[in-house]
C-alpha positions in Angstrom: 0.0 0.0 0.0 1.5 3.4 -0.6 0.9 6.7 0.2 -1.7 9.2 -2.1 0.2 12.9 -1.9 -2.6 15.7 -2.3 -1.8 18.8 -3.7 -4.9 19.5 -5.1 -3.9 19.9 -8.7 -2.9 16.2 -9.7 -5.5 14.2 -8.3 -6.5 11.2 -11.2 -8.9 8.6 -11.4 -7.1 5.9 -10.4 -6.0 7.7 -7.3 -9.5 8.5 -6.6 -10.2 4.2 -6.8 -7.0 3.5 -5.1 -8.3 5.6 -1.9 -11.6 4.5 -2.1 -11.4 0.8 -2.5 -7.6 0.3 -1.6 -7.9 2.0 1.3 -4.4 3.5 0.0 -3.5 6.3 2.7 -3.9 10.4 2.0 -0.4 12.9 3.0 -1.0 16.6 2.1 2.0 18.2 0.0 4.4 20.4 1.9 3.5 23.0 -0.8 -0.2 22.4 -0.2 0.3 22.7 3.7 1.9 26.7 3.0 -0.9 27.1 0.8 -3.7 26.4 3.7 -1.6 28.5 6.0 -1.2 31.8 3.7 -5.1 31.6 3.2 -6.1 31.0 6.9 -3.7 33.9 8.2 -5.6 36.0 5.7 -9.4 34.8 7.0 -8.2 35.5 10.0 -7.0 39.2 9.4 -10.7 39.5 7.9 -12.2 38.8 11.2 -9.5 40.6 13.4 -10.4 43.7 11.0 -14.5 42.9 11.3 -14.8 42.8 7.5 -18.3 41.8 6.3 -17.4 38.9 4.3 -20.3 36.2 3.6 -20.2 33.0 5.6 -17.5 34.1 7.6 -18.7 37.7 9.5 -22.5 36.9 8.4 -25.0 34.2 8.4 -25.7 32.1 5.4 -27.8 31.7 2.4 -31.0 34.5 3.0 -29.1 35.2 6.9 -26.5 36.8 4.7 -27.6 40.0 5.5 -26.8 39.2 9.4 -24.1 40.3 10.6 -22.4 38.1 13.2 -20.0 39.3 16.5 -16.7 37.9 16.8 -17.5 36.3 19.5 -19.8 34.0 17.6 -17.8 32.7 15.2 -17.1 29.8 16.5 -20.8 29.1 17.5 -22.0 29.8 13.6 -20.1 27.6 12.4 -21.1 24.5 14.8 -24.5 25.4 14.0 -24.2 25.5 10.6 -22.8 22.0 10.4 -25.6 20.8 13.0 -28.6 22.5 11.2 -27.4 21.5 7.5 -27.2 17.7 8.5 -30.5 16.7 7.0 -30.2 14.1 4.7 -32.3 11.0 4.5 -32.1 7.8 3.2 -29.6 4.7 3.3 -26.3 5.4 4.1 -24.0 5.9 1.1 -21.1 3.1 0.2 -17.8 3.0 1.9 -16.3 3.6 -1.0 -18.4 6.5 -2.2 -17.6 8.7 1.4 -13.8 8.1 1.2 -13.8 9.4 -2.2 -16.1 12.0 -0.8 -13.4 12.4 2.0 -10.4 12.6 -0.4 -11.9 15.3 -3.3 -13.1 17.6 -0.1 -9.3 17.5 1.1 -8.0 17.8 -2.4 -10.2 21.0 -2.5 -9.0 22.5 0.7 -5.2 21.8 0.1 -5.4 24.4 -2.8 -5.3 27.0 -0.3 -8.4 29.5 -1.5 -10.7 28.1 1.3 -9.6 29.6 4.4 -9.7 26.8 6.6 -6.8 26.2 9.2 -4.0 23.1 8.5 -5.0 20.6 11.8 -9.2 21.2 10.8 -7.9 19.6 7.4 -5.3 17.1 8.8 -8.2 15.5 11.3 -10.5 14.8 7.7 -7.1 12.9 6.8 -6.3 11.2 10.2 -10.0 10.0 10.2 -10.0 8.7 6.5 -6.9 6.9 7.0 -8.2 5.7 10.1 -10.8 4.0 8.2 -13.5 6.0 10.2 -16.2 5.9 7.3 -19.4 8.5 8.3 -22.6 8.0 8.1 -23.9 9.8 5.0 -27.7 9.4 4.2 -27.4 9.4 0.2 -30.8 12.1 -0.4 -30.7 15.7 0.8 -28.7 17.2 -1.7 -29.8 19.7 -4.5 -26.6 20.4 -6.1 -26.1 24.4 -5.1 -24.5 25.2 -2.4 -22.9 21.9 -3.4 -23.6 19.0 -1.5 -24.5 20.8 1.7 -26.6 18.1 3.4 -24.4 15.3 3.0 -20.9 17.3 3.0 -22.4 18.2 6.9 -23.1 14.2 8.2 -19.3 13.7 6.6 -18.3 16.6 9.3 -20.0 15.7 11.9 -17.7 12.6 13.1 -14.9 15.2 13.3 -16.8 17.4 15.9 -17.9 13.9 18.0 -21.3 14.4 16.5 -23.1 12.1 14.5 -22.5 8.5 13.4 -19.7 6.6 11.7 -19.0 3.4 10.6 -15.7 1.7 12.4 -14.4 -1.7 11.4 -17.5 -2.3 9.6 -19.5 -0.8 13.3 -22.0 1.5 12.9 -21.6 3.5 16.5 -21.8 7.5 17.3 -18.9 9.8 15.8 -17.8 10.5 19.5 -16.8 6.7 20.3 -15.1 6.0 16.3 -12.8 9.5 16.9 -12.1 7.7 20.7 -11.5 4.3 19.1 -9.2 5.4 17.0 -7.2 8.0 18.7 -8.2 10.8 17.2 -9.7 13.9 19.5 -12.8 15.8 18.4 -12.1 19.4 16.5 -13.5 22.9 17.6 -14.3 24.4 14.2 -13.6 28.1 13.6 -14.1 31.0 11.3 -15.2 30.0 7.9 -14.2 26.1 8.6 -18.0 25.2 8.5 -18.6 26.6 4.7 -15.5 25.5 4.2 -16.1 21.9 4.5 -19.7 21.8 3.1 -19.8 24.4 0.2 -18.4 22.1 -2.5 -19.4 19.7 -5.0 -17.2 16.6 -4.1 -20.8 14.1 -3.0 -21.7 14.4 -6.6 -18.4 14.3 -7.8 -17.0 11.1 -5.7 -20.2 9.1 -6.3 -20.0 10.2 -10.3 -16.3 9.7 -10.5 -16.7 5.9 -9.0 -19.3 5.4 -11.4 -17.2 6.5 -14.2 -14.5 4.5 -13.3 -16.6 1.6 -13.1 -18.2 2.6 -16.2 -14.6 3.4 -18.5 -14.0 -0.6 -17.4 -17.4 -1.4 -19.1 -16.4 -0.5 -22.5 -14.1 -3.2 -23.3 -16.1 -5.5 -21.6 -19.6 -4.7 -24.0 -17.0 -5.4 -27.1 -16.3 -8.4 -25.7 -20.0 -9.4 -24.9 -20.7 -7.8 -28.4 -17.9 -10.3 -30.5 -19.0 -13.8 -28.4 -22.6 -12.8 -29.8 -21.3 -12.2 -33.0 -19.2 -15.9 -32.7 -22.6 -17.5 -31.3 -24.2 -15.9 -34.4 -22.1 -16.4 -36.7 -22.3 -12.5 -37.6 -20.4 -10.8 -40.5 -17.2 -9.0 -39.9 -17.2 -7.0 -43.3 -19.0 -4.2 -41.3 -15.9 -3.7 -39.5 -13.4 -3.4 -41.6 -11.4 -0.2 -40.9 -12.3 1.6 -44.9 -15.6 2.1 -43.0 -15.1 3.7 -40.1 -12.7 6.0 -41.6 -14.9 8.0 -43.1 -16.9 8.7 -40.7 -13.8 9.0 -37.6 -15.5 9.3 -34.8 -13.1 7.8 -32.5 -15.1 5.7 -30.1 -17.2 4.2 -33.4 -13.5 3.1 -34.8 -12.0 2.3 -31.7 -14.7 -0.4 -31.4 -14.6 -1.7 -34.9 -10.7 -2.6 -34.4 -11.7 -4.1 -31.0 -14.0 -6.3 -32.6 -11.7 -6.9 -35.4 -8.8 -8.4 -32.8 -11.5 -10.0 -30.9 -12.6 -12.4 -33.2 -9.0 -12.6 -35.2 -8.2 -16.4 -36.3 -12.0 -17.3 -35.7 -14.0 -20.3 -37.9 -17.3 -19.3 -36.7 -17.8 -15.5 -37.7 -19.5 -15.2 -41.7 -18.5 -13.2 -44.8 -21.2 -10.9 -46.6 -23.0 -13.2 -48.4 -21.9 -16.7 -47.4 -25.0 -17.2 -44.7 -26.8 -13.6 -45.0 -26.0 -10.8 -46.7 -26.2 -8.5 -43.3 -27.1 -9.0 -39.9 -29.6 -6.9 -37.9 -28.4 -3.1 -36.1 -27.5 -4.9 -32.8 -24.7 -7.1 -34.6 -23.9 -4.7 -37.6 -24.3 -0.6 -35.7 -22.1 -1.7 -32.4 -19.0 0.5 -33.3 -21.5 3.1 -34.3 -23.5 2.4 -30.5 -20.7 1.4 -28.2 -18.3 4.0 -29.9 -21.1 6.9 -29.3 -21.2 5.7 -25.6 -17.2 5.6 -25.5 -17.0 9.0 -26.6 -19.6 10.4 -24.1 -17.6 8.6 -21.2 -14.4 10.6 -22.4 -15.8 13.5 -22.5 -17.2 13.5 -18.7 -13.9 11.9 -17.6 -12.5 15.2 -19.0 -14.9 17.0 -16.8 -14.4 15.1 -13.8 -10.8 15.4 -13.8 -11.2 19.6 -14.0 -14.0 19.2 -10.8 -11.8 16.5 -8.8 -8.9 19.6 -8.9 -11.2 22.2 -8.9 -12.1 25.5 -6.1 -15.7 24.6 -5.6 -15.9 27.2 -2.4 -17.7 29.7 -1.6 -16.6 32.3 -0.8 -13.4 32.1 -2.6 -10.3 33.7 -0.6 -7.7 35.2 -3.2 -5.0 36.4 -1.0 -2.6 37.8 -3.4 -5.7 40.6 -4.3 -6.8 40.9 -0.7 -9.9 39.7 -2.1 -12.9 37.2 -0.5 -15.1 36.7 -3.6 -18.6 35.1 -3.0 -19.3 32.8 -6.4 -20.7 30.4 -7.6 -18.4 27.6 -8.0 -20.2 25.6 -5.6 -23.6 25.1 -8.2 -23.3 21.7 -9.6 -24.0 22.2 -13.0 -20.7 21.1 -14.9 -21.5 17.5 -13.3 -25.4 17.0 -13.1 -24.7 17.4 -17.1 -21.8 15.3 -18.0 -23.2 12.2 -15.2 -26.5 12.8 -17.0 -25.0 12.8 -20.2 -23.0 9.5 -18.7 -26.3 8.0 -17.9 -27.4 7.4 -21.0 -24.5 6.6 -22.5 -23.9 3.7 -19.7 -27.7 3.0 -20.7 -27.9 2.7 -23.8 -25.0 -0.2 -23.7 -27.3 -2.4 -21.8 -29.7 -1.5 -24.2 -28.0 -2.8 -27.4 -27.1 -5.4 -25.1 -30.3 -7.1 -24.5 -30.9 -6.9 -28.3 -28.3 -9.4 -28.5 -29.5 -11.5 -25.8 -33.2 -12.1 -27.4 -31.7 -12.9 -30.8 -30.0 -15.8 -29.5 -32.6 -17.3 -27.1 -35.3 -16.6 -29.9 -35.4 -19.7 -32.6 -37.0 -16.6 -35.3 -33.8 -14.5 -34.7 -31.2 -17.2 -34.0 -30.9 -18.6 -37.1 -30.8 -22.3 -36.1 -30.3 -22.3 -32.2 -32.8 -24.5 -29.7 -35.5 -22.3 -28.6 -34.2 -20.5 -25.3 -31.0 -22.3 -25.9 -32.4 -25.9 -24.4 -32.0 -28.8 -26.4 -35.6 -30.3 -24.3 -37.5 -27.1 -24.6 -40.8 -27.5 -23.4 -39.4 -29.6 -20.2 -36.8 -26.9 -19.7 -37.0 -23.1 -19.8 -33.4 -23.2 -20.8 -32.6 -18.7 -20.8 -35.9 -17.8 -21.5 -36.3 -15.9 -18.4 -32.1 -14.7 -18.5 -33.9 -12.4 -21.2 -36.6 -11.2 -19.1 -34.2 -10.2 -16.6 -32.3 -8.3 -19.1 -35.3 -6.7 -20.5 -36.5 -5.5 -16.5 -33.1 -3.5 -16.1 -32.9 -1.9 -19.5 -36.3 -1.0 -18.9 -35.2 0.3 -15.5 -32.4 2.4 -16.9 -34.6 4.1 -19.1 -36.4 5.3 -16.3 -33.3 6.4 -14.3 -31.7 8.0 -17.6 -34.6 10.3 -17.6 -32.1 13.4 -16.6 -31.8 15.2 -13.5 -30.2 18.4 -14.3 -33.2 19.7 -16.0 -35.1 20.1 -13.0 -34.7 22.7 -10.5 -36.6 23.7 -7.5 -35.5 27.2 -5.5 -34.5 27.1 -2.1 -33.5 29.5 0.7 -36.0 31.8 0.3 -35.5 32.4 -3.6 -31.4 33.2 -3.0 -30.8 30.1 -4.5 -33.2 30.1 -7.1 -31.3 27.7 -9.8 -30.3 24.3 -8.9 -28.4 21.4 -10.4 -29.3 18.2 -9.2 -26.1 16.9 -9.9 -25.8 14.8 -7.1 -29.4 13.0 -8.2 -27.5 12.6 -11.5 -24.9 11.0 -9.8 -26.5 8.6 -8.1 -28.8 7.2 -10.8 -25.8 7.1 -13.0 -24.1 4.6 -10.7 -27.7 2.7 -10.4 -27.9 3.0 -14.3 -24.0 1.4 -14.1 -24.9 -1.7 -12.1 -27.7 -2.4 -13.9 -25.6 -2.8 -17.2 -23.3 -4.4 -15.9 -25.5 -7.0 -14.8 -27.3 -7.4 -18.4 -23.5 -7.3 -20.1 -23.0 -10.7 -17.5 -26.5 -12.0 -18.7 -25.4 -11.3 -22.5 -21.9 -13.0 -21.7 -23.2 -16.3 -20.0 -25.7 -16.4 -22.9 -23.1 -15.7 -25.6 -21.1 -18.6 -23.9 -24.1 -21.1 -23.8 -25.4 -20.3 -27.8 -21.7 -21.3 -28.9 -22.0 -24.7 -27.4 -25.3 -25.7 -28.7 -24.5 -24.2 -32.2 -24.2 -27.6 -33.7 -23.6 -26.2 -37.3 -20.2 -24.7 -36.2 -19.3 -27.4 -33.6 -15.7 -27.7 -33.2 -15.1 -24.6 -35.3 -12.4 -22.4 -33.6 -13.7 -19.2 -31.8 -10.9 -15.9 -31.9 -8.8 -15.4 -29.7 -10.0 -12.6 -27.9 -13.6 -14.9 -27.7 -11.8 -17.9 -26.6 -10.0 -16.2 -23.8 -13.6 -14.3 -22.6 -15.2 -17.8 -22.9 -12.2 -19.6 -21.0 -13.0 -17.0 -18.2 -17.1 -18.0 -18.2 -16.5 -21.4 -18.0 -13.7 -21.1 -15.5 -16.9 -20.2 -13.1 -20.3 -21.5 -14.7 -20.9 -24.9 -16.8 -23.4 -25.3 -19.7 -26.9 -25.5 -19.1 -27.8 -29.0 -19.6 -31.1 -29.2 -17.4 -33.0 -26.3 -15.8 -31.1 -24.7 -12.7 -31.5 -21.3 -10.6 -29.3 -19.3 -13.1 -29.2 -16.3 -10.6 -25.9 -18.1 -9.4 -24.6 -18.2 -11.9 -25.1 -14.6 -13.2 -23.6 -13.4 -9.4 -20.4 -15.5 -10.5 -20.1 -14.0 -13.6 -20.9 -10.4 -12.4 -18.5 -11.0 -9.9 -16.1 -11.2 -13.0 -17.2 -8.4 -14.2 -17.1 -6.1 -10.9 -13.0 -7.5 -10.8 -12.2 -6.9 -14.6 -11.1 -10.6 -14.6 -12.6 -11.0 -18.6 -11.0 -7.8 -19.4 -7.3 -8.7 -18.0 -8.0 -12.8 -19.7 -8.4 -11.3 -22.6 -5.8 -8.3 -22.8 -3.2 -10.9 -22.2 -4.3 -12.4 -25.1 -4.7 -10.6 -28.1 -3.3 -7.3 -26.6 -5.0 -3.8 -24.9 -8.5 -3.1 -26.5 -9.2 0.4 -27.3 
């Protein structure tokens, strides 16, 4: 295990994964550390000089226009904390609050927030403590940020609230004692300094997208074993095609499929079977590659907000300057995790295309009914398609997007909202479900190649044979009727690790 260094410019993807799931540990960067200080000396000169700055000498949202003593600095911010922690709902992942965790830090260590060094260094001690708070998922509306849930991840620190330690759900007083750490007194500014920020949509999203960049490669490779099982043409990949129309993600899956099925006996020439197959064998550079290129672009996006000043207000000491923005409205994300949404959706979409030509004999073009040789007796995958169908048809409910509603709050101040973190979260709902329809489509794929008599024997590429290997390696043909759902969760579970990816990669080389 090593050691993530924050800085808040340089904070990747992988990182982000490596934190969250690794439990890798978090160190700030010495140059991030004289960053925090310059900008707390400075909040402090503010209040020492009884500036009226919002959020730090006034109350918040509408209570702007209050003006609050010195003396109750410390007070506002406790409260603010304390009042904003009103979210609902099942707790959110592990996972999702250490990435949570780790962005907010990233944030902070740029040095434009105002909040003092040890506040910041006690959300670090607790993360790599493995002190995981409470965070009801529902409460957020995108603008201030994430206020709701950024306030549950803040109240451990204060001995407030709940936490999850060693997988023990207890109050945040007893996790901080459990582990050493004491309790923090917040100060001037340190309240909206750890709430006003983006980083619930952001972390939830950016897990999602990682999940979801691993998905690509693994729908080609769903995409060419139904192509094998088919015996599908592979004149409609052939690079002269794509080329003249280059969008990227459209050739980029042509050449996967290409390499995929390289060396194989079972995929057809135009004309030798059919002279074309149907959109879901022939358009899948054109589908996958539009979904490819919509994933790239909100991993651009992500990596700007995962480095990104999403505070308000914004403290610019080099212009004596504490600016009250908006960089804390969620926008930028609700759109791109919308945008991801669909893209993620419409993969499962294609996907369950596939699945009903092979279980049904008018598409199949010669397989048993519901791939059972004693169909009638046997259900055989009949009802693997009916699964399928239920979550596409899910994910077109969930890709409906979020960011095109808006409701005002806080007394009309914050009249335009994102709901970027609702985005968020149906995006990583919209994920699981395709992943789980790509597994269906893969332990389908696997099955129609075995009872393909016509092509018995007949070699499969060696991209297909590598992706089969790994299906087999955890789930036999279906001879006789069996509860399949077991045998879905071990392929999913192949999924979730990459394992079909990295079986095939070592064979036949990266896919794109």
């Amino acid at each position: 295990m090593h050691t993530i260094i924050v800085d808040g410019n340089s904070l990747s993807l992988k990182s982000v994964e490596q934190v969250a799931r690794q439990n890798c540990n978090v160190a700030l960067s010495e140059a991030a550390k004289v960053s925090i200080k310059k900008s707390r000396d400075y909040v402090d000169r503010l209040v020492k000089e009884g500036r009226i700055v919002y959020g730090i000498t006034t109350g918040f949202g509408e209570f702007s226009k209050v003006k609050i003593a010195q003396d109750q600095t410390v007070q506002l911010q406790k409260n603010l904390i304390v009042s904003h922690s009103c979210g609902v709902g099942k707790h959110l992942p592990a996972d999702s609050v250490r990435t949570i965790m780790l962005l907010r830090v990233n944030a902070l260590s740029k040095g434009f927030s105002g909040i003092r060094l040890e506040t910041i260094q006690s959300m670090i001690d607790m993360l790599n403590a493995g002190i995981i708070p409470a965070v009801p998922e529902k409460g957020s509306l995108g603008a201030s940020g994430d206020l709701a849930p950024l306030s549950h991840i803040v109240l451990p620190l204060l001995g407030l609230g709940e936490a999850y330690y060693n997988g023990a759900l207890m109050p945040g007083a007893q996790a901080l004692i459990r582990a050493g750490i004491t309790p923090i007194e917040l100060t001037s500014k340190e309240g909206l300094a750890l709430i006003n920020g983006t980083q619930v949509m952001t972390g939830i999203g950016a897990l999602a997208l990682y999940d979801g960049l691993n998905l690509l490669k693994l729908c080609d490779i769903a995409a060419a074993m139904t192509l094998e099982a088919l015996n599908g043409l592979t004149d409609a990949f052939i690079a002269d095609i794509h080329e003249v129309r280059p969008h990227q993600g459209q050739m980029d899956t042509a050449a996967n499929l290409l390499k995929l099925t390289a060396g194989s006996e079972r995929t057809t020439k135009t004309g030798e079977l059919r002279v074309q197959d149907a959109y879901s064998l022939r358009c899948v550079p054109q589908v996958h590659g539009a979904s490819k290129d919509a994933l790239r672009y909100v991993a651009e996006k992500v990596a700007v907000e995962m480095n990104a000043v999403t505070d308000n207000p914004i403290i610019l000491t080099e212009k004596d300057m504490a600016i009250s923005g908006g960089n804390f409205h969620g926008q930028p994300m609700a759109l791109s995790f919308d945008f991801m949404g669909i893209a993620l959706s419409e993969l499962a979409n294609i996907s369950e295309r596939r699945i009903e030509r092979m279980v049904n004999p008018a598409l199949s073009g010669g397989l048993p009914a519901f791939l059972t040789k004693q169909g009638g007796l046997h259900s055989g995958f009949m009802i693997a398609q009916y699964t399928a169908a239920a979550l596409v048809s899910e994910n077109k409910v969930l890709a409906h997007p979020a960011s095109v509603d808006s409701i005002p709050s806080s007394a009309g101040q914050e009249d335009h909202v994102s709901m970027g973190t609702i985005a968020a979260r149906k995006a990583r709902e919209i994920y699981f479900n395709a992943s789980r329809v790509l597994a269906i489509e893969l332990f389908t794929a696997a099955q129609a190649i075995d009872l393909n008599a016509a092509y018995s024997g007949k070699k499969l590429g060696a991209g297909t044979q590598a992706a089969y290997n790994a299906i087999r390696s955890v789930a036999d043909c279906v001879t006789f009727d069996r509860e399949l759902y077991l045998d879905f969760n071990k392929i999913a579970q192949l999924v979730d690790t990459n394992v079909i990816v990295e079986a095939v990669e070592a064979a036949v080389g990266a896919l794109k």
